[in-house]
C-alpha positions in Angstrom: 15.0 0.9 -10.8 16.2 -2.1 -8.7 18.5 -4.5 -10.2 16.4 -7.9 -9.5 15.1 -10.6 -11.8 11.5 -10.4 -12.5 9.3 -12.8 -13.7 7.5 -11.9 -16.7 3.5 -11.5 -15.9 1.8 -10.9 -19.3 -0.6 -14.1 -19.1 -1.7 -13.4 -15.4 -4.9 -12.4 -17.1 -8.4 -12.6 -16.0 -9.7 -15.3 -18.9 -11.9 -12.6 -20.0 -9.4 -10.2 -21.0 -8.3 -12.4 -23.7 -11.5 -13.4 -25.1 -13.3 -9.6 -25.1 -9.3 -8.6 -26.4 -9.8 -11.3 -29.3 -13.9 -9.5 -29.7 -12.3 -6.1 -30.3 -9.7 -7.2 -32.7 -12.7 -9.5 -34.6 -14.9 -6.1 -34.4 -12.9 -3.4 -35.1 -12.3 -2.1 -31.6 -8.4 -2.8 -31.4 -7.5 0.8 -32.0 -9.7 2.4 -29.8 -8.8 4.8 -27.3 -10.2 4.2 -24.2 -10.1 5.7 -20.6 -10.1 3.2 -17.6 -9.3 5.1 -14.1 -8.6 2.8 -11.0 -10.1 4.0 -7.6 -12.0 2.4 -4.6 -15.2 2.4 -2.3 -14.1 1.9 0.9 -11.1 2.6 3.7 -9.4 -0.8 5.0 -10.8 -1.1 9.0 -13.1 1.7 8.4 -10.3 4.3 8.8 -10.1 7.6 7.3 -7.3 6.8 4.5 -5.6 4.7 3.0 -1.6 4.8 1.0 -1.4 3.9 -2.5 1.6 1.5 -2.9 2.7 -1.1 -5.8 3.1 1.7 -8.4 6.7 0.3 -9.4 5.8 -3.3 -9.7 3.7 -2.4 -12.4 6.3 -0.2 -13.7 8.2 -3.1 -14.3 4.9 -5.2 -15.7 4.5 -2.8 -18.4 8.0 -2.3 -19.4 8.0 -6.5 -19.3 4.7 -7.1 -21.5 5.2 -9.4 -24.3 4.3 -12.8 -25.4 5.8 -15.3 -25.9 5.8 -18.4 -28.6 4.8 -20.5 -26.0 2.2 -18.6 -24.2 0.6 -17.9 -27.8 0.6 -21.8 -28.4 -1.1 -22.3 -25.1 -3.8 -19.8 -26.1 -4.1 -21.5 -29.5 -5.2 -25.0 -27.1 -8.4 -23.3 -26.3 -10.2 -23.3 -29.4 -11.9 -20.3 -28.7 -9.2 -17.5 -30.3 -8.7 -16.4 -33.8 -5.3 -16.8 -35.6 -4.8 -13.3 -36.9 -5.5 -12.2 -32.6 -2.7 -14.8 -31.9 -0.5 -13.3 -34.8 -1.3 -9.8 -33.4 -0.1 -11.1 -30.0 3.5 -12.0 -30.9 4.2 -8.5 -31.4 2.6 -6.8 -28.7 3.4 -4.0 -27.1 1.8 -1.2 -24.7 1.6 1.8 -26.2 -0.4 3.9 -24.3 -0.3 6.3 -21.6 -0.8 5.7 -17.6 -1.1 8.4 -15.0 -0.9 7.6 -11.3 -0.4 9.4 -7.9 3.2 8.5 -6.3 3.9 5.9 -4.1 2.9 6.7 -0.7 0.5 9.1 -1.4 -2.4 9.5 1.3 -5.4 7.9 -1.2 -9.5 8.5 -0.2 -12.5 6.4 -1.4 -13.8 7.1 -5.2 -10.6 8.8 -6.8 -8.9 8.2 -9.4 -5.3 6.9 -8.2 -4.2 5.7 -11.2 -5.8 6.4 -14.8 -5.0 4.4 -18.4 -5.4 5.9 -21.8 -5.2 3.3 -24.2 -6.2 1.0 -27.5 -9.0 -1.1 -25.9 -6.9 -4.1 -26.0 -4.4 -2.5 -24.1 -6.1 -1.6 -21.9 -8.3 -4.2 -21.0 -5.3 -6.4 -20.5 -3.3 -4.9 -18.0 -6.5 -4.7 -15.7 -5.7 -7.7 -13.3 -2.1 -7.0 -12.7 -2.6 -3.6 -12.0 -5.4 -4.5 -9.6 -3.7 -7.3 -7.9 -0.6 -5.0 -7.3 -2.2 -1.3 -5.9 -4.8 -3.3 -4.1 -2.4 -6.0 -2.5 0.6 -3.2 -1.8 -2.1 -0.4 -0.7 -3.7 -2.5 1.8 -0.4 -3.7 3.5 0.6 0.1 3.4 -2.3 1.2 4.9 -2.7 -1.9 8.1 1.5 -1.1 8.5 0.8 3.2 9.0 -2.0 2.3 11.3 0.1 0.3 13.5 3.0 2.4 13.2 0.8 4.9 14.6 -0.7 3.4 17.0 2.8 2.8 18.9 3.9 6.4 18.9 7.5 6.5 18.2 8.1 3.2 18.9 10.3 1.4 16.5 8.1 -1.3 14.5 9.5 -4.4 12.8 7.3 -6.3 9.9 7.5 -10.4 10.8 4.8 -11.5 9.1 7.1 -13.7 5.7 5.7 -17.1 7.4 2.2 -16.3 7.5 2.0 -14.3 3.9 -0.2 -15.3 1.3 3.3 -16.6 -1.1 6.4 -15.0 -1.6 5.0 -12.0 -3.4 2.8 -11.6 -0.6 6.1 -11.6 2.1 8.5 -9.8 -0.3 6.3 -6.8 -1.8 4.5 -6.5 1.8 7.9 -5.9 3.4 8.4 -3.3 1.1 4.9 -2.0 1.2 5.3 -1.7 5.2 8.7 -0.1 5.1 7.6 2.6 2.9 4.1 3.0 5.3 6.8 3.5 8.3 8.0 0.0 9.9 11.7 0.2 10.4 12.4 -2.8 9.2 11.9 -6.9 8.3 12.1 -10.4 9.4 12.7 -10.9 4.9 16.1 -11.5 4.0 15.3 -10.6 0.3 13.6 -7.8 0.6 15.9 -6.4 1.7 18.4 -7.5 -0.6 15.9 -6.6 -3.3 14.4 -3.3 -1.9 16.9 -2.0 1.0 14.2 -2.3 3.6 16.6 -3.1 7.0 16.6 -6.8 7.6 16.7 -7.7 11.5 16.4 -10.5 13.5 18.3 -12.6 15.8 17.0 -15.8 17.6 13.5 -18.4 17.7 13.2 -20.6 20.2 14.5 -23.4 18.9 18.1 -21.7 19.3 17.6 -21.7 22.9 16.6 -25.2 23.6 19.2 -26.5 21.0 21.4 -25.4 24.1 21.6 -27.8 27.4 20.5 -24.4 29.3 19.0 -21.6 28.9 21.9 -19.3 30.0 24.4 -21.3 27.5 22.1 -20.3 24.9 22.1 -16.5 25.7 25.7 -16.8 26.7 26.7 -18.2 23.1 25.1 -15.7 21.3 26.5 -12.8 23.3 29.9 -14.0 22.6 28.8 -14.2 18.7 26.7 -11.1 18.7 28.1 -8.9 21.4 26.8 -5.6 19.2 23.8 -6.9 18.5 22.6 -8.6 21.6 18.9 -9.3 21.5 17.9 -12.7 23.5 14.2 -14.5 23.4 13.1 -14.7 27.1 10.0 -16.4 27.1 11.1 -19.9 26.2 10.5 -21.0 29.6 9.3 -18.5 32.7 9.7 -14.9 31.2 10.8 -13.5 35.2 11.4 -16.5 36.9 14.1 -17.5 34.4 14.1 -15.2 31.3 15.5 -12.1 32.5 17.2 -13.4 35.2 19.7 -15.4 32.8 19.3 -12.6 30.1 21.2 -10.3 32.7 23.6 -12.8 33.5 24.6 -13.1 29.8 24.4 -9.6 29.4 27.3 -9.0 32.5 29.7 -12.3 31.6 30.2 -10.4 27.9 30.1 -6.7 29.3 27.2 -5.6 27.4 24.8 -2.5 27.8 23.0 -2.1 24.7 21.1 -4.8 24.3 17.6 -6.0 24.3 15.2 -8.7 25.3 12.2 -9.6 23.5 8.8 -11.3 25.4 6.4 -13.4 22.7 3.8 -14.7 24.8 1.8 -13.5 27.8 1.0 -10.9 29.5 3.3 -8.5 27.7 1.9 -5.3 29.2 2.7 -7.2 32.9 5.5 -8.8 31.8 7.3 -5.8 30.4 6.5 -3.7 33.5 8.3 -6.5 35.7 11.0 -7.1 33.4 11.7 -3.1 33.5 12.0 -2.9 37.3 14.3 -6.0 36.8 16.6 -4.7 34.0 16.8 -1.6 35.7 18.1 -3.2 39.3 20.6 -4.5 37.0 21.9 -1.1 35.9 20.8 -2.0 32.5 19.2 0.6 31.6 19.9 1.0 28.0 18.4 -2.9 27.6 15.4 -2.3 25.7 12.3 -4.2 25.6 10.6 -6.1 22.2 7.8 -7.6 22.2 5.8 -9.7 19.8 2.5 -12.2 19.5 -0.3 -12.0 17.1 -0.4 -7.7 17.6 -2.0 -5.1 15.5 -2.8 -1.4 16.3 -5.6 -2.2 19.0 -3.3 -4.2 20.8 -0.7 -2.4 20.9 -2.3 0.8 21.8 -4.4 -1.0 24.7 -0.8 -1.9 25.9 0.7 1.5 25.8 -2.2 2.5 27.7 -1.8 0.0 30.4 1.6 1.1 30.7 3.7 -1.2 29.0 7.6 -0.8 29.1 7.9 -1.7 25.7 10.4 -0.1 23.6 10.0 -1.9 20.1 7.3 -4.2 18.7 7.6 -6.9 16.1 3.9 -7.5 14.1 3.3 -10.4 12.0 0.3 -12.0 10.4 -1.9 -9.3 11.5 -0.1 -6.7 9.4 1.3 -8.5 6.7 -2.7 -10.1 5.8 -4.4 -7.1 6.7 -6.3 -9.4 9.1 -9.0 -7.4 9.9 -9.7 -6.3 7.0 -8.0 -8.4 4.3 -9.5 -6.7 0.9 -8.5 -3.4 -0.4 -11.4 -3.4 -3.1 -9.7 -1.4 -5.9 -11.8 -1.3 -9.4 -10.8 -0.4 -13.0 -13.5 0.9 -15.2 -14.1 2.5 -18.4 -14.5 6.1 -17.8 -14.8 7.5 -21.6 -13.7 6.1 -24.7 -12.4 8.8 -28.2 -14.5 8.7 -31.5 -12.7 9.0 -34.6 -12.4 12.5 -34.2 -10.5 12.3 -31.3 -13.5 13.6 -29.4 -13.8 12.3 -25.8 -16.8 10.6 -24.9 -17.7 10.3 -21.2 -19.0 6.6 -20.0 -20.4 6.0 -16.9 -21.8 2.9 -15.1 -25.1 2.8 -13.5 -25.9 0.5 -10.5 -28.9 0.1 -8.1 -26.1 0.4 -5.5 -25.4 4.1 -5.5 -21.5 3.4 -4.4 -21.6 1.7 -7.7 -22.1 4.8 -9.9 -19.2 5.2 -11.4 -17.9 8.9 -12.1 -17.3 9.4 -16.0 -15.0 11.1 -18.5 -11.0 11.9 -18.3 -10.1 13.1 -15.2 -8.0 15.3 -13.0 -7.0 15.1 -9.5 -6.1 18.2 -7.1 -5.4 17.9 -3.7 -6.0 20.9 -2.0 -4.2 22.4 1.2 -4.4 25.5 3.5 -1.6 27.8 2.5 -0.8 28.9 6.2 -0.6 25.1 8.0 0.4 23.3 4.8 -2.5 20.7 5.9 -4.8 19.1 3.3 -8.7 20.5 3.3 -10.1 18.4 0.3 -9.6 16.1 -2.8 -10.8 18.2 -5.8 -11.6 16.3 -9.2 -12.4 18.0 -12.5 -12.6 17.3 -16.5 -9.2 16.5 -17.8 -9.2 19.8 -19.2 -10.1 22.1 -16.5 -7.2 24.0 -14.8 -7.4 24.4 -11.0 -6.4 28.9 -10.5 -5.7 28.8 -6.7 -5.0 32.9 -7.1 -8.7 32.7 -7.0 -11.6 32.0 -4.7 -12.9 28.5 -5.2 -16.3 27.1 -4.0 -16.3 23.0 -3.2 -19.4 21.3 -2.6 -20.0 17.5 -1.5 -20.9 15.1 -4.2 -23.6 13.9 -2.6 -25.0 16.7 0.0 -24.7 19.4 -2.6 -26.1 21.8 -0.4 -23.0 21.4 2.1 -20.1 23.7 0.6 -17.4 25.8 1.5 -15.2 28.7 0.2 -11.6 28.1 -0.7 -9.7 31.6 -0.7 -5.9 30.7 1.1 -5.1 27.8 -0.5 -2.7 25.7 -3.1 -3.5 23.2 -5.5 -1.5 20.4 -5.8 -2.5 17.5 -9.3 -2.0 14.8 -7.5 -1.3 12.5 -10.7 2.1 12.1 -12.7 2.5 10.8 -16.0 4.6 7.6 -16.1 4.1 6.3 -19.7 3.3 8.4 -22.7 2.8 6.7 -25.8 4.4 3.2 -23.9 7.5 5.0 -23.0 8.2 5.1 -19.5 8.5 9.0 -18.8 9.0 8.6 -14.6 11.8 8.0 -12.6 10.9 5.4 -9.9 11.9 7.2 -6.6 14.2 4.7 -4.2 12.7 3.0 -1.4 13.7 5.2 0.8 12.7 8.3 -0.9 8.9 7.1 -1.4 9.1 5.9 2.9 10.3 9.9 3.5 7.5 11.5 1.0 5.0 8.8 2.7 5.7 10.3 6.4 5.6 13.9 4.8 2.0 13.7 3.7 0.9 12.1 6.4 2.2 14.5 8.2 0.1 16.8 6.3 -3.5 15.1 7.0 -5.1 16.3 9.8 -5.3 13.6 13.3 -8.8 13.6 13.1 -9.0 12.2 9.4 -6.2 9.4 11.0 -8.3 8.5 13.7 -9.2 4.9 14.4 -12.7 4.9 14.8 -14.8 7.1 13.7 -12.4 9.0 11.8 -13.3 13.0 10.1 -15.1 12.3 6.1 -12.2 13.4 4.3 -13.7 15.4 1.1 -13.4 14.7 -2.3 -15.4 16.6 -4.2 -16.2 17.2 -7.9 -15.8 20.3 -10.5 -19.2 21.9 -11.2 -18.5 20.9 -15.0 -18.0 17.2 -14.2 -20.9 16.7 -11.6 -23.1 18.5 -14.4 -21.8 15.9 -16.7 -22.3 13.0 -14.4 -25.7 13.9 -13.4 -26.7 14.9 -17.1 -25.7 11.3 -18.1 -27.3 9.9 -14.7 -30.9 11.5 -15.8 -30.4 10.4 -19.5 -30.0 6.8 -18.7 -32.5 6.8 -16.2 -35.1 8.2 -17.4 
């Protein structure tokens, strides 16, 4: 865990936690187990994945949860809650379980990525901070892997602090795009609080503090002479730029250095500056550019044939501009009578996305023995036990007729408990071990699942026994 102060979250609530929370202690529901699974409809940009990301925040939420005196006198303002509920708040605790995929796990539409068993007022209460933290994390995750994709080995640099939705927004989506593959951030703090590299070296402003251009770039050579990265563009990128970037560069006797273009035509400007850099004997100068980019951009310039070496992405990555919601949902999957008996629930919508998929859960991925690569998602009944020694027919969900016959293959349950009975029971992997295991699974989806447009239908597919149970429960209600 990192040493950082947190901020206690317990009353960012939806208002209706608290009053259906104050129902089931009135009625007798306070003690009830209940199953809620988080999952979601729909890939960000209409890509074939998404990364699940935010797993330690809430770590840190549930370990955190308490109430305080002041909080429960706030509550008591509203007229609306009863004072044995209030009294039952000042000792609160979470005492149930949570299961959830790692950090930086490749995540597909309408699985369960993170699952609560709980009391029913437990569980109803952690459902906006849980939400709020995969879905903001996850979609920053998912927008930062794209674009680090679309540059192809190019080293990318998150910039977007200025233009995030608050602090939390700048700090956790630094983090969030570290772990998805940028090298590094324009936020002091996270890295201070996280370890994700902090770079940066001049805005404009530091070159027209100076009474020239050159004097600017001079200065900061002699300040910076390892680290030697100058803004060209404040004036005439080639006419003036470059030109007095090289000069700098010479008077201090530096080689490896870099320039970085914010406006313009980069993909021109870059192939000009090149030739220019490169008449200079400079060739270990590399190019950075930056300016409202995002993974169309910058693999529209690569194809052009940019020189650029490095890019620096703000609001578009750190919003998730183009497609700004991740759309995660948390609901009630089965709930235990007094026998301990689980009993499936399942939510029925004219919308057939809707439909939610009932009952406690597990989640297998499955890959190809030989390649290592994944060929499906496989969920069953929380009791079910994946035998990859044997044969195993998937089917789609919704096509039933379209399946396919596993023989060479391992199964992989994709959850990990990380609180049983409120104790934490996970060890919250570093940074920079969640960024490697990140690149590793990616690494392990095939490119045509990662495409941009119209990328492969990655599978996830149910058990026999829990499509029989959602479908027996479909007809019952429907009928």
């Amino acid at each position: 865990m990192h040493s950082y102060i947190r901020e206690n979250y317990t009353m960012l609530f939806d208002f209706y936690e608290l009053t259906m929370g104050n129902g089931y202690f009135l009625s007798g529901y306070r003690d009830k187990i209940s199953y809620f699974d988080v999952f979601y409809r729909k890939n960000p940009d209409n890509g074939g994945y998404a990364i699940a990301c935010g797993l330690e925040q809430i770590i840190d939420y549930i370990n955190d949860l308490r109430f305080t005196e002041e909080d429960i006198a706030y509550l008591r303002t509203k007229n609306c809650f009863d004072e044995s509920f209030l009294d039952y708040l000042r000792t609160f605790r979470f005492t149930g379980d949570i299961y959830a995929v790692p950090e930086g796990t490749p995540i597909f539409p309408g699985e369960p990525i993170l699952t609560v068993r709980a009391p029913a007022i437990e569980a109803q209460f952690i459902e906006t901070f849980v939400l709020l933290t995969l879905n903001h994390q996850s979609l920053i995750a998912t927008k930062a892997n794209r674009i680090v994709r679309a540059a192809e080995g190019r080293a990318i640099s998150e910039f977007g602090s200025r233009r995030a939705q608050g602090p939390g927004g700048a700090i956790l989506g630094a983090r969030a795009s570290y772990i998805a593959g940028c090298t590094g951030t324009a936020c002091a703090i996270a890295d201070e609080r996280f370890g994700v590299p902090a770079t940066g070296t001049m805005a404009h402003s530091w070159v027209l503090m100076f009474d020239s251009e050159y004097e600017a770039f001079d200065t900061y050579c002699k300040l910076y002479p390892t680290a030697a990265t100058l803004l060209v563009d404040t004036y005439n990128v080639l006419n003036d730029g470059i030109p007095n970037a090289i000069r700098a560069f010479r008077a201090n006797g530096i080689t490896k250095c870099a320039v970085r273009i914010d406006s313009g035509d980069l993909a021109y400007l870059s192939r000009k500056a090149r030739k220019m850099l490169d008449d200079a004997g400079l060739y270990d100068c590399k190019i950075v550019a930056s300016n409202a980019l995002d993974e169309y951009i910058i693999r529209d310039l690569l194809t052009q044939g940019a020189k650029i070496d490095a890019f620096g992405v703000g609001e578009r990555l750190i919003t998730s501009k183009s497609s700004p919601v991740f759309g995660g949902v948390y609901k009630l999957a089965a709930v235990e009578d007094e026998h301990g008996n689980i009993i499936p629930k399942i939510k029925i919508s004219e919308n057939p996305e809707k439909v939610t998929t009932p009952h406690f859960k597990k989640l297998y991925r499955l890959y190809e023995r030989e390649s290592g690569m994944a060929i499906a998602d496989y969920i069953t009944v929380h009791d079910e036990i994946v035998d990859d020694s044997k044969p195993l027919t998937i089917f789609d969900p919704n096509y039933t007729w379209k399946s396919k016959t596993l023989t060479d293959f391992s199964a992989v349950e994709l959850q990990k408990p990380i609180f049983l009975g409120g104790k934490q029971v996970y060890r919250c992997p570093s940074t920079e071990e969640i960024r490697s295991y990140c690149a590793e699974q990616m690494d392990r989806q095939w490119d045509e699942v990662k495409r941009f447009e119209n990328p492969h239908n990655y599978y996830v597919d149910l058990s026999p026994k829990l499509w029989d149970t959602k479908q027996l429960m479909l007809h019952k209600l429907t009928k």
